[in-house]
TINUDO-576359 format. One line per field, with one value per residue (C-alpha): chain; y, x, z. Coordinates in Angstrom, 3 decimals. Layout:
<kevexs>
ch <- c(A ...)
north <- c(Y ...)
east <- c(X ...)
up <- c(Z ...)
</kevexs>
This chain:
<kevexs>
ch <- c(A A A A A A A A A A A A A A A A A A A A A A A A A A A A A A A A A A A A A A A A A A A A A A A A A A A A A A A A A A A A A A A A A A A A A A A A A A A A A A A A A A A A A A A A A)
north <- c(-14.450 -11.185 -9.136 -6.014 -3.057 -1.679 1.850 2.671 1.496 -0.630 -3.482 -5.193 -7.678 -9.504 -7.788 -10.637 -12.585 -9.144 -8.699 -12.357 -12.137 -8.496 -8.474 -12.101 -10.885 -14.004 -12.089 -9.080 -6.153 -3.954 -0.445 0.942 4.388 5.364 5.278 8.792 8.851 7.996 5.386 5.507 2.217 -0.059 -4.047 -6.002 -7.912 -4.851 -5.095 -3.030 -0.757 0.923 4.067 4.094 7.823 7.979 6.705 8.553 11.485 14.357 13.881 10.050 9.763 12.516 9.872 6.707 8.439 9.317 5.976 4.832 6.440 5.801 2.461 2.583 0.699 1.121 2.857 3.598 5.444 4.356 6.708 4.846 1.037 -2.168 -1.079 1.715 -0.235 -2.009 0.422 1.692 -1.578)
east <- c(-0.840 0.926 -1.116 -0.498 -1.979 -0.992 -2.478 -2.524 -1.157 -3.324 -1.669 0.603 2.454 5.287 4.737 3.416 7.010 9.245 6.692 7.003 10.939 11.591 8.438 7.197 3.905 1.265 -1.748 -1.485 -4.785 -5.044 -6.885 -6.515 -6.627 -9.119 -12.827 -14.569 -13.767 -11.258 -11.682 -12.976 -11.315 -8.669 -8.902 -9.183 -5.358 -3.108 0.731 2.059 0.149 2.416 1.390 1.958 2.491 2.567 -0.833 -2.619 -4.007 -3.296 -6.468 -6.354 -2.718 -3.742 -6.248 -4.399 -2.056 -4.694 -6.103 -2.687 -1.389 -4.761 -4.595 -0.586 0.627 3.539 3.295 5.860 5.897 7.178 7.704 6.121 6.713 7.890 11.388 11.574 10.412 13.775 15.561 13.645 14.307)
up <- c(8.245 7.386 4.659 2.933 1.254 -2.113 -2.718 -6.344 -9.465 -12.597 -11.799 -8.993 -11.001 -8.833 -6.083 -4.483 -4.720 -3.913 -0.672 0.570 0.102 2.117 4.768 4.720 2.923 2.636 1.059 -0.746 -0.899 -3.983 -3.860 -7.107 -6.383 -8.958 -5.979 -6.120 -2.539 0.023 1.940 5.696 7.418 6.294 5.684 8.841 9.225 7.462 8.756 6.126 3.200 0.592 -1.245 -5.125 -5.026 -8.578 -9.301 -6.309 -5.460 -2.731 -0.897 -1.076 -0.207 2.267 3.769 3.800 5.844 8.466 8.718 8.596 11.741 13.753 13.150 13.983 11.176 8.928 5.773 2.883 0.097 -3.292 -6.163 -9.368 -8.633 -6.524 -7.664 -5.070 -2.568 -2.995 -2.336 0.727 2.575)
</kevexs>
């Protein structure tokens, strides 16, 4: 089972559909973006996590990055919605 983490943005909408077509995405994770502080580990199972960059902060984007390349998984950056992570593919 492939899952994912979306970092930022209110809502995720269709994502689920656009991330099962391009990366074979079977569960999708949502972190708002909005926590008082960053995170310190990422869900268990994470293949991919995509950064709203939008809807995030410096310091958390800033952090998801770190835990990102510890853990050695791929991240991608999308300016303000699923839309630029068409075109990123």
């Amino acid at each position: 089972m492939k899952s994912c983490l979306i970092v930022g943005s209110d809502r995720i909408g269709a994502a689920g559909r656009v991330l099962q077509n391009i990366y074979g995405v079977t569960e999708i994770v949502h972190w708002n973006g909005r926590r008082a502080r960053p995170p310190t580990c990422l869900p268990k199972g994470v293949c991919l996590v995509i950064v709203v960059v939008g809807y995030v902060n410096h310091n958390y984007a800033r952090r998801i990055k770190k835990l990102t390349n510890k853990a050695d998984i791929p991240i991608t950056y999308v300016s303000r919605g699923l839309s630029g992570l068409k075109m990123s593919v």
